[in-house]
TORKOL-4160 file (C-alpha; in steps of 0.2 Angstrom, whole numbers, padded with zeros to 4 digits, m for minus):
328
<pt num="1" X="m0137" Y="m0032" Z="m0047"/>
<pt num="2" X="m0128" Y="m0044" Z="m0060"/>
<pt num="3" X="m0109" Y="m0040" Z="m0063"/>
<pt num="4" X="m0109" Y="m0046" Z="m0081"/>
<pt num="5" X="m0120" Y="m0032" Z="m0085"/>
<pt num="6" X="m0123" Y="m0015" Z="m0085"/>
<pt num="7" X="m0141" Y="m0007" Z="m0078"/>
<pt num="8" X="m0148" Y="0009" Z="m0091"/>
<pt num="9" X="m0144" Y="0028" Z="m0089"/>
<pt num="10" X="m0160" Y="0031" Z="m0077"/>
<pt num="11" X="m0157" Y="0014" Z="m0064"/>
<pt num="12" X="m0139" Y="0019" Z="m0064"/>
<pt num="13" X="m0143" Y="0037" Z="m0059"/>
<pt num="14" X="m0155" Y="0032" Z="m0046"/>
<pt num="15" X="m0147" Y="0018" Z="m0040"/>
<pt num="16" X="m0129" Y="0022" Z="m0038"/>
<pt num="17" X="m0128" Y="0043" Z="m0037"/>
<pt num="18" X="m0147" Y="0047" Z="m0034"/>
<pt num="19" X="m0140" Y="0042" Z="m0013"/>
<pt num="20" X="m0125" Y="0056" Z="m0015"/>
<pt num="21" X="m0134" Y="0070" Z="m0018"/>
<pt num="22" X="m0139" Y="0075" Z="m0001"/>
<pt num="23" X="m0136" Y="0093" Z="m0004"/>
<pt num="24" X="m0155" Y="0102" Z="m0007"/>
<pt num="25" X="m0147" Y="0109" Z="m0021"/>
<pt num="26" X="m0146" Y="0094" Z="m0030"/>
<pt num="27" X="m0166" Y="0092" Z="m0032"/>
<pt num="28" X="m0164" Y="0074" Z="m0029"/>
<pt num="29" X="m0153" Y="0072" Z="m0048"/>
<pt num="30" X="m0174" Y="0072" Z="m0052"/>
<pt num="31" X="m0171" Y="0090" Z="m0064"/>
<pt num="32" X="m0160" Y="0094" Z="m0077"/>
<pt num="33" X="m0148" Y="0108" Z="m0064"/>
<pt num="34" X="m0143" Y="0109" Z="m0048"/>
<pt num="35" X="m0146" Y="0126" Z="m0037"/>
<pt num="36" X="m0133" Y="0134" Z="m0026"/>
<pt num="37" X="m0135" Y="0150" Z="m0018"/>
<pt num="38" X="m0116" Y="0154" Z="m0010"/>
<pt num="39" X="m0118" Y="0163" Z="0007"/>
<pt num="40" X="m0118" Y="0183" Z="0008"/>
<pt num="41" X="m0103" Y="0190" Z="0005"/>
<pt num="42" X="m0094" Y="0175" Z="m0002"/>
<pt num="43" X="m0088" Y="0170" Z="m0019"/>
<pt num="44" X="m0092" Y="0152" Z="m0029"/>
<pt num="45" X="m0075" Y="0144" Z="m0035"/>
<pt num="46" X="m0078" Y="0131" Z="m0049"/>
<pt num="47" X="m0064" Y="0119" Z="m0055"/>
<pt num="48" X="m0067" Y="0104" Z="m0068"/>
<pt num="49" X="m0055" Y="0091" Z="m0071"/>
<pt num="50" X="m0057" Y="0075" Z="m0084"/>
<pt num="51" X="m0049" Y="0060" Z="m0080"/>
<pt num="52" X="m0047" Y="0047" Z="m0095"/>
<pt num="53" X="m0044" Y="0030" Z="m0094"/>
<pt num="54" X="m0026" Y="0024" Z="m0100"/>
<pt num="55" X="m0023" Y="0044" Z="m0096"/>
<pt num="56" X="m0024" Y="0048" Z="m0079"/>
<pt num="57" X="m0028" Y="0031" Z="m0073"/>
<pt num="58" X="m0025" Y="0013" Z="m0077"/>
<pt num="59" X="m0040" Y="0002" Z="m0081"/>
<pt num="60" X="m0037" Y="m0010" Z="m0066"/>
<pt num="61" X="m0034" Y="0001" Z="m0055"/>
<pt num="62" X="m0048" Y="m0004" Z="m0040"/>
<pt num="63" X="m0064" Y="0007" Z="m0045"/>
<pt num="64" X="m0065" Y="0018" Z="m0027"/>
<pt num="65" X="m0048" Y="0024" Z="m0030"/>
<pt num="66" X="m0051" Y="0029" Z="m0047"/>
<pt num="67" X="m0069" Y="0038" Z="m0039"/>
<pt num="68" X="m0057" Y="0046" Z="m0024"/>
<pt num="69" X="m0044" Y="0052" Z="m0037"/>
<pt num="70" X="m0055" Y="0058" Z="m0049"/>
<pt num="71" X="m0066" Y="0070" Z="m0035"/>
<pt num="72" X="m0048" Y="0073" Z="m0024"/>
<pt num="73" X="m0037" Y="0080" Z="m0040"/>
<pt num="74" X="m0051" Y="0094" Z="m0042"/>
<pt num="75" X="m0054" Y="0098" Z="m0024"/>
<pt num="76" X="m0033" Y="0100" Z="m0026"/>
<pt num="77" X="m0037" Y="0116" Z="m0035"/>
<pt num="78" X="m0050" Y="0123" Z="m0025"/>
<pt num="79" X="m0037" Y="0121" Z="m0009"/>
<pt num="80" X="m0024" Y="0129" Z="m0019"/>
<pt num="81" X="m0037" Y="0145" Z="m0022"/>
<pt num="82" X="m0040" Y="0144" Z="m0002"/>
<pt num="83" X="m0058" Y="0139" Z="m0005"/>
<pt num="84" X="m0069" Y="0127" Z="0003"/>
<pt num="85" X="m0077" Y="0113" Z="m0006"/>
<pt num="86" X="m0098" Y="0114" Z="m0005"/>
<pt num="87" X="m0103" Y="0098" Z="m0020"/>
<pt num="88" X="m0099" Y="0095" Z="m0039"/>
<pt num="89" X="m0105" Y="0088" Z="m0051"/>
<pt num="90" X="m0099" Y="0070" Z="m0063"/>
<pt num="91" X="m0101" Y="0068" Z="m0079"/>
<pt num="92" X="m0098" Y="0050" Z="m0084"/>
<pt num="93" X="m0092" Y="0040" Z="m0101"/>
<pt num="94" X="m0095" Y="0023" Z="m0099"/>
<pt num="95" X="m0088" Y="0009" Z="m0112"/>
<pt num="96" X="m0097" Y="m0009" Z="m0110"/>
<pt num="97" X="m0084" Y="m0017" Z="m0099"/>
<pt num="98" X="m0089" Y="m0005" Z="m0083"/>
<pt num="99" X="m0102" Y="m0018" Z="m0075"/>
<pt num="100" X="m0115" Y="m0012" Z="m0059"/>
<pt num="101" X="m0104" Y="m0022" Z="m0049"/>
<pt num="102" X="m0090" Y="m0009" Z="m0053"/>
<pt num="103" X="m0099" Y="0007" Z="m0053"/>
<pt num="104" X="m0105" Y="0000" Z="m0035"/>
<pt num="105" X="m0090" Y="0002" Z="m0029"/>
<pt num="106" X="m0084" Y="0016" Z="m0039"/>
<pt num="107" X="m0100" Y="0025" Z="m0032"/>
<pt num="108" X="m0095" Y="0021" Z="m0013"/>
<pt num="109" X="m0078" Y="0028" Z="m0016"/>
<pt num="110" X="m0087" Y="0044" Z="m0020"/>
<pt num="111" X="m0095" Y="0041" Z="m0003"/>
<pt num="112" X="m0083" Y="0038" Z="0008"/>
<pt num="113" X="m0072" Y="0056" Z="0001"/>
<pt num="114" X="m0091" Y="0064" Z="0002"/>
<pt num="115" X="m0090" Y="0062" Z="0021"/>
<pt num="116" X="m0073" Y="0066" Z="0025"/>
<pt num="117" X="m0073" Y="0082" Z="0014"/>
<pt num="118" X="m0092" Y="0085" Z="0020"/>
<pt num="119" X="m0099" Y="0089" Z="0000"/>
<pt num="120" X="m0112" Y="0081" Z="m0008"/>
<pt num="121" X="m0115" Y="0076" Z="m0027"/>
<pt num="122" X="m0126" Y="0091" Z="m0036"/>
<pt num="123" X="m0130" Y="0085" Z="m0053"/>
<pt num="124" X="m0122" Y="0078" Z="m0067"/>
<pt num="125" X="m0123" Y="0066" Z="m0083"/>
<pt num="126" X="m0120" Y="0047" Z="m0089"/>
<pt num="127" X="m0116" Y="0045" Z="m0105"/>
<pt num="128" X="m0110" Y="0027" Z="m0116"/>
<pt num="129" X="m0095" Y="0027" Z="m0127"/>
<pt num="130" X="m0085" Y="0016" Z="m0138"/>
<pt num="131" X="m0070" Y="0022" Z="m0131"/>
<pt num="132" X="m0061" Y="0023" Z="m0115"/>
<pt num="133" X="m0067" Y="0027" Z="m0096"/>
<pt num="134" X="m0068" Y="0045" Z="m0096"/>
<pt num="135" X="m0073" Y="0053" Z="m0081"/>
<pt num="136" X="m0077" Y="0073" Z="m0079"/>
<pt num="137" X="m0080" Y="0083" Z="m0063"/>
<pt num="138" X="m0084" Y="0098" Z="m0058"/>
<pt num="139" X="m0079" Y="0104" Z="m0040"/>
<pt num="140" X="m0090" Y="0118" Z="m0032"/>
<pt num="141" X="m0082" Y="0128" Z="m0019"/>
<pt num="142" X="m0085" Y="0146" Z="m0011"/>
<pt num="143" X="m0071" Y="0158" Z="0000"/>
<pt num="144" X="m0074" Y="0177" Z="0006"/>
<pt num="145" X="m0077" Y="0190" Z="m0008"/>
<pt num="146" X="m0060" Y="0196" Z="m0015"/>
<pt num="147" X="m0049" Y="0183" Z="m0005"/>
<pt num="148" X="m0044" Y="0169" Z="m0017"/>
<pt num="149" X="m0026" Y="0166" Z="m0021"/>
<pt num="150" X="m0023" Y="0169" Z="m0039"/>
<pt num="151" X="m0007" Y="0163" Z="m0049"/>
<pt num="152" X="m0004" Y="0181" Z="m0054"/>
<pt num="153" X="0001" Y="0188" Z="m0039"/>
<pt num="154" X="0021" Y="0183" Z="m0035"/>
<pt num="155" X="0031" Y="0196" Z="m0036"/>
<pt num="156" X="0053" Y="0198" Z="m0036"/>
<pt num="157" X="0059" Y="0194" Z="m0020"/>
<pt num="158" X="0045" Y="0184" Z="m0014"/>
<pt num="159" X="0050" Y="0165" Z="m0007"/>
<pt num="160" X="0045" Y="0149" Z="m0016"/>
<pt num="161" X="0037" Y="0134" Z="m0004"/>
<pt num="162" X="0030" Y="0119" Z="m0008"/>
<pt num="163" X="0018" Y="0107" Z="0006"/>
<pt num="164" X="0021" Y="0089" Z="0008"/>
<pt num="165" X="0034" Y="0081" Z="m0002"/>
<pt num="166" X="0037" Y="0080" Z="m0021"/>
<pt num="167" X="0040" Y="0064" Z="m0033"/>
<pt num="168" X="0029" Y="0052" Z="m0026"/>
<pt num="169" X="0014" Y="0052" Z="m0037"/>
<pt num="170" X="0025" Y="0051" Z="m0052"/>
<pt num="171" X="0034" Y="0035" Z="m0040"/>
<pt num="172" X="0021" Y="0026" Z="m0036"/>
<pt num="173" X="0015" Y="0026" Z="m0057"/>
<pt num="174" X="0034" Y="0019" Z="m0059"/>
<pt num="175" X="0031" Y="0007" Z="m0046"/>
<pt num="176" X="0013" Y="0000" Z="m0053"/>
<pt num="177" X="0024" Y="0000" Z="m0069"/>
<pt num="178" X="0037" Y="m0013" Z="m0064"/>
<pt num="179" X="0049" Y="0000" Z="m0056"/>
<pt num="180" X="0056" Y="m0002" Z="m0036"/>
<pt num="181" X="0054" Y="m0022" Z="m0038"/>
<pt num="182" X="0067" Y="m0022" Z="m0023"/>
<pt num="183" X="0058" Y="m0010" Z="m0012"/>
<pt num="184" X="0049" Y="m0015" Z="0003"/>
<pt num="185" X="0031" Y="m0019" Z="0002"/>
<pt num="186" X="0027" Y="m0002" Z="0014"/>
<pt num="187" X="0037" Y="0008" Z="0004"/>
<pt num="188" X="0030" Y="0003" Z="m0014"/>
<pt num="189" X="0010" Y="0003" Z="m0006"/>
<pt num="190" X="0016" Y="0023" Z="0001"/>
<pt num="191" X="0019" Y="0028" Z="m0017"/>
<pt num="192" X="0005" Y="0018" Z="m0025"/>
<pt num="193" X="m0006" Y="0027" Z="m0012"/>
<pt num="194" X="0000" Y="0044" Z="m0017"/>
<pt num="195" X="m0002" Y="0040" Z="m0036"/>
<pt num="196" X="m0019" Y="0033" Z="m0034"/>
<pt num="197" X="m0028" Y="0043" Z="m0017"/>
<pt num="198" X="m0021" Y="0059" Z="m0018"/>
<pt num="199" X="m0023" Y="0070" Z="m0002"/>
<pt num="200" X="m0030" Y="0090" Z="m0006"/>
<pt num="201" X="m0022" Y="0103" Z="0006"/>
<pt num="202" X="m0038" Y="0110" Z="0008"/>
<pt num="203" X="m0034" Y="0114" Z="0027"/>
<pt num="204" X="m0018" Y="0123" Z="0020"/>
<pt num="205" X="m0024" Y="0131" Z="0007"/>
<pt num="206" X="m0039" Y="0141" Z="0018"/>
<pt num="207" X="m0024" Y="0144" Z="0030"/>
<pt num="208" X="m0013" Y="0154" Z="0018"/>
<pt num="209" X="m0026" Y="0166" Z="0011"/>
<pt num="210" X="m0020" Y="0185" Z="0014"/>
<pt num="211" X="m0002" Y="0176" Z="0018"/>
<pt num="212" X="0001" Y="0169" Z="0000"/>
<pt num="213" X="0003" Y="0179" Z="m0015"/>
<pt num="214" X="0000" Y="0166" Z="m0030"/>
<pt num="215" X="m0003" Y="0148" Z="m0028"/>
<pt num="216" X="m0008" Y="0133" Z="m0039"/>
<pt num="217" X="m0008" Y="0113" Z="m0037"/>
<pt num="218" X="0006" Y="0102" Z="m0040"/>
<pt num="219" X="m0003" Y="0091" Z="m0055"/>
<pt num="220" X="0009" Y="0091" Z="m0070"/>
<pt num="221" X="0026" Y="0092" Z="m0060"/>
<pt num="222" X="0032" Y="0108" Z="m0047"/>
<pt num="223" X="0044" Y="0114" Z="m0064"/>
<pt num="224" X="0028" Y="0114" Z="m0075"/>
<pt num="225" X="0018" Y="0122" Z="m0063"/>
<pt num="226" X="0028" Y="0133" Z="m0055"/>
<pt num="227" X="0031" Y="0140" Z="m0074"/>
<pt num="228" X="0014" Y="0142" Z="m0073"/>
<pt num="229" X="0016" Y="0153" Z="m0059"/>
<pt num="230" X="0030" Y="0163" Z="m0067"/>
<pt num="231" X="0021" Y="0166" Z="m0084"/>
<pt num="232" X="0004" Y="0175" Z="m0079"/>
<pt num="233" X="0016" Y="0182" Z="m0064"/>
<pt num="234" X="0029" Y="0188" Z="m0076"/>
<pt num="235" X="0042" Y="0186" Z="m0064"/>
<pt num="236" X="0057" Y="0170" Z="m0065"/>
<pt num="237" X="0058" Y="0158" Z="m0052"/>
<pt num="238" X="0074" Y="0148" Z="m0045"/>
<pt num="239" X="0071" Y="0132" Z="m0037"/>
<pt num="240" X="0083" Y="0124" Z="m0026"/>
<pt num="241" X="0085" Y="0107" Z="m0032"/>
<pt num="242" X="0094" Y="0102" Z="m0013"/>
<pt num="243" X="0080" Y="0108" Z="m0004"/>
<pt num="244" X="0064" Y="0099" Z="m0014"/>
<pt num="245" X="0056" Y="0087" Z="m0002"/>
<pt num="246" X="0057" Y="0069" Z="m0006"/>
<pt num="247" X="0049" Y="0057" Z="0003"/>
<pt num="248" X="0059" Y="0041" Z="0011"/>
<pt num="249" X="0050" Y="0031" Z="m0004"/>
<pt num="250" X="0053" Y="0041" Z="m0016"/>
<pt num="251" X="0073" Y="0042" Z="m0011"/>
<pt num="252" X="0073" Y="0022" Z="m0009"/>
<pt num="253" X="0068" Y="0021" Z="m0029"/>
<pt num="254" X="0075" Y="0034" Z="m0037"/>
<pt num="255" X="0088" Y="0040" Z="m0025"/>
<pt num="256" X="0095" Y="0059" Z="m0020"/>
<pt num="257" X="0106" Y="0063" Z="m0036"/>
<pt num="258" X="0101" Y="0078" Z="m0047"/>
<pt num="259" X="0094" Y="0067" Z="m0059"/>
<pt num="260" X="0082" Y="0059" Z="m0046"/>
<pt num="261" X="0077" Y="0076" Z="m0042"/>
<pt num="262" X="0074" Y="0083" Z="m0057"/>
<pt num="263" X="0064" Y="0069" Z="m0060"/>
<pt num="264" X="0053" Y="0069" Z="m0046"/>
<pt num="265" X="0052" Y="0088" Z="m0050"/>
<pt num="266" X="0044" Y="0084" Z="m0068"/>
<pt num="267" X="0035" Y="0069" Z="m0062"/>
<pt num="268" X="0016" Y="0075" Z="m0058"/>
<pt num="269" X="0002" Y="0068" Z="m0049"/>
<pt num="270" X="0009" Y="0075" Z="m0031"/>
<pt num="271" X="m0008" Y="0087" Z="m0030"/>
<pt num="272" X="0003" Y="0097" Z="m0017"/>
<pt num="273" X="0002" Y="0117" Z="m0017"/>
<pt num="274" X="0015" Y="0127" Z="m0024"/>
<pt num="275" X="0015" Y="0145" Z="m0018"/>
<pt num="276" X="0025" Y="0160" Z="m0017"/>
<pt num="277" X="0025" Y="0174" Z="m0002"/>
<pt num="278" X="0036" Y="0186" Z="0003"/>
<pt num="279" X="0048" Y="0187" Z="0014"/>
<pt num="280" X="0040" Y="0199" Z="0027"/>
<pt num="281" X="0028" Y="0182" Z="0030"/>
<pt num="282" X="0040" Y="0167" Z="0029"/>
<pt num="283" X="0031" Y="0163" Z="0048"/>
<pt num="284" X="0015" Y="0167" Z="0043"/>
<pt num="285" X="0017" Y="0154" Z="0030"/>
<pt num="286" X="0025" Y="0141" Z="0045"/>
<pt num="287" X="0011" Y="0147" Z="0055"/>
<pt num="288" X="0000" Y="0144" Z="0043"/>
<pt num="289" X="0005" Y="0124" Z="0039"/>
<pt num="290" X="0008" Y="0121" Z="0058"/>
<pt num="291" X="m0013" Y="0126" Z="0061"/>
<pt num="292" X="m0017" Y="0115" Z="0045"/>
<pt num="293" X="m0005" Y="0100" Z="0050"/>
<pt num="294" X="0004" Y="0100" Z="0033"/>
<pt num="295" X="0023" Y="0101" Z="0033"/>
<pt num="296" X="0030" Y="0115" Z="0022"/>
<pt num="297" X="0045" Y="0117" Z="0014"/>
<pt num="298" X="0053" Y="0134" Z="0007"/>
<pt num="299" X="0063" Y="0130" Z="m0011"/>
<pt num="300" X="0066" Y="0145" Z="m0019"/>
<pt num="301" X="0067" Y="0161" Z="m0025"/>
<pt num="302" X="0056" Y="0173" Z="m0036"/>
<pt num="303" X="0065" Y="0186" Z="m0047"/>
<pt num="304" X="0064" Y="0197" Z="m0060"/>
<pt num="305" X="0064" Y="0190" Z="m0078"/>
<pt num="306" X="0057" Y="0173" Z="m0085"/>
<pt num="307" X="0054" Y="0156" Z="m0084"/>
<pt num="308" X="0058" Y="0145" Z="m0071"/>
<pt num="309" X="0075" Y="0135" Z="m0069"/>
<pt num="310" X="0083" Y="0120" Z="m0056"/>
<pt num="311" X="0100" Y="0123" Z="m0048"/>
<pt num="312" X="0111" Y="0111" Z="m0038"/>
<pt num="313" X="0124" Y="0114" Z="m0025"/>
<pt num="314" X="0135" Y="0124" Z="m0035"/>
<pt num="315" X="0121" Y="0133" Z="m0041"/>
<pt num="316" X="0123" Y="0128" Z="m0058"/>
<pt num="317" X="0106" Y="0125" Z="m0069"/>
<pt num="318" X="0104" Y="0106" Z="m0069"/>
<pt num="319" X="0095" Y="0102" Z="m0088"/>
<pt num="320" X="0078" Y="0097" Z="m0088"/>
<pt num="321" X="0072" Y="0088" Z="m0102"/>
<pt num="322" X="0052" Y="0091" Z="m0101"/>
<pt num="323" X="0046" Y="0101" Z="m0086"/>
<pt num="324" X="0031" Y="0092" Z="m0084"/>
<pt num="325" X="0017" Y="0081" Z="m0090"/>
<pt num="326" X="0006" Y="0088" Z="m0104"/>
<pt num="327" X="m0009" Y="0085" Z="m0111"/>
<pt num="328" X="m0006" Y="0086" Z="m0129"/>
C-alpha cells in the first residue's frame, strides 16, 4: 500500500484491524457489535479513554507507541479495579495526513500489546475529520462478582501507597520538550518510555483485591487522583512528600527539592495505582506487589476531613499550584 495515501473506511477495516479481532466475539468486525458473554459468576468492567492528538500525544510521536499508549492507559484503569482485561474496542478519527503506511504500524503496535496482555480487538469505528488524531478506546475486562476495588472505600486510618515510581511520565514529556539536554542518552530514553509506553499494573491490581480498600490509576498526577480518592471517600489524605518514589531519571532532571517533588506529584502520565488499606494489611499489600513483581511504596495517611495536602520534613504543607492535569 502507498504511503502518500490513505485506503477507504472498508479496506482500512479489513486490512489493518479485520487480523486483531481473534476473539469469536468480535464476528470477524463483519457486523455492526461485538458479543461477550462474561463467565458465570463474574462481572464485565468497561473503561474508555480518548486520546487527542496535540492532547495526549504529540503528532511525531512513532505511531506503535501512540497504538500501545492509547490501549495501555485504558487497561491502567481495569488494573486499578483488580480486573482482567478480555478485548475492547477503537474508535478512530482520522485527518488526511495519517497515510496506510502509518496506520500499518500503528495497527502492529496494537498487536504486539494484543499478545502480551492476551486480548483481542472486538469491534469498533473509523471515522475522517478535519481536525486532529483522535483516538477512543474502550477496554473490556471481567473480575469475581462483588470483588472490584472502588474509589469509595478508604476509610480514617487507612495507609496511603503508590506502585512504581512517580514523575516520570510528566519527565519524559519535559524531556521530548527540550528539557534534561544534559542527561545521559539512557536516562532521557527511560522517561521518554514512560511518557510514551506506559506499563498497567494489571498483575498488581488482581493481587490487591479484598486487601485494598479504594484504588484508581495514576493518570492526571498522585495529588489529583488521590483527591479523587478523598472526595467520593469523604475522608482527607496526607501525603508524605520525602517518601514519593522518584526514579534515578527523574531525580537527575528535576532533582529531590520540594519543588521537584511537588512537581512530579502533579505531573501525570505515570498510569501507576494509587490505593489506600488499612493498617491491619500493610503485608498483605507487600505480599501482594512481591507476587505481582511491582515495587510498592507506602506515602501517607488517610484521615478524617477533606481534600488531600503534601508535607515536607517538618511536616508543613508544601503549596501546590494545580494538583494535576485537567481536561478542561
Amino acid at each position: 500500500m502507498s504511503s502518500e495515501k490513505r485506503s477507504g473506511e472498508f479496506e482500512v477495516i479489513a486490512h489493518f484491524f479485520a487480523p486483531l479481532a481473534k476473539h469469536p466475539g468480535a464476528l470477524g468486525l463483519k457486523d455492526d457489535v461485538a458479543l461477550l458473554r462474561p463467565k458465570p459468576g463474574y462481572e464485565l468492567v468497561l473503561k474508555t479513554d480518548g486520546l487527542v492528538e496535540g492532547v495526549h500525544f504529540r503528532k511525531e510521536d512513532p505511531a506503535h507507541t501512540i497504538a500501545r499508549k492509547a490501549l495501555r492507559v485504558n487497561l491502567s484503569d481495569l488494573a486499578a479495579k483488580g480486573a482482567q482485561p478480555v478485548g475492547y474496542l477503537l474508535t478512530l478519527a482520522l485527518p488526511e495526513w495519517v497515510t496506510d503506511d502509518w496506520l500499518a504500524v500503528f495497527a502492529r503496535g496494537l498487536a504486539d500489546d494484543q499478545g502480551i496482555f492476551d486480548i483481542a480487538l472486538l469491534g469498533g469505528d473509523t471515522d475522517r475529520t478535519p481536525g486532529p488524531l483522535t483516538i477512543s478506546i474502550t477496554a473490556i475486562g471481567e473480575i469475581a462478582e462483588g470483588k472490584i476495588i472502588r474509589r469509595t472505600g478508604a476509610r480514617a486510618g487507612d495507609l496511603v501507597f503508590v506502585s512504581g515510581t512517580i514523575g516520570d511520565g510528566g519527565a519524559g514529556l519535559a524531556v521530548l520538550k527540550g528539557e534534561g539536554a544534559n542527561l545521559s542518552a539512557p536516562l532521557r530514553d527511560a522517561l521518554i518510555a514512560r511518557y510514551q509506553i506506559p506499563e498497567p499494573r494489571l498483575k498488581l491490581g488482581q493481587a490487591l483485591v479484598g486487601v485494598a480498600s479504594a484504588a484508581l490509576d495514576v493518570s492526571d498526577g498522585v495529588i489529583a487522583d488521590f483527591g479523587h480518592i478523598a472526595e467520593t471517600s469523604n475522608v482527607h489524605i496526607t501525603i508524605d512528600a520525602m517518601r514519593v518514589p522518584l526514579s534515578d531519571a527523574c531525580r537527575a532532571l528535576w532533582g529531590t527539592s520540594n519543588e521537584a517533588v511537588a512537581r512530579a506529584a502533579t505531573s501525570g502520565d505515570d498510569y501507576e495505582i494509587a490505593f489506600t488499606a488499612p493498617p491491619a494489611k500493610r503485608d498483605a499489600v507487600m505480599a501482594a506487589a512481591q507476587r505481582a513483581g511491582t515495587p510498592v511504596t507506602e506515602i501517607g495517611r488517610v484521615e478524617e476531613g477533606e481534600g488531600v495536602i503534601l508535607i515536607d520534613a517538618a511536616r508543613m504543607e508544601i503549596p501546590i499550584k494545580r494538583a494535576g492535569f485537567t481536561h478542561f
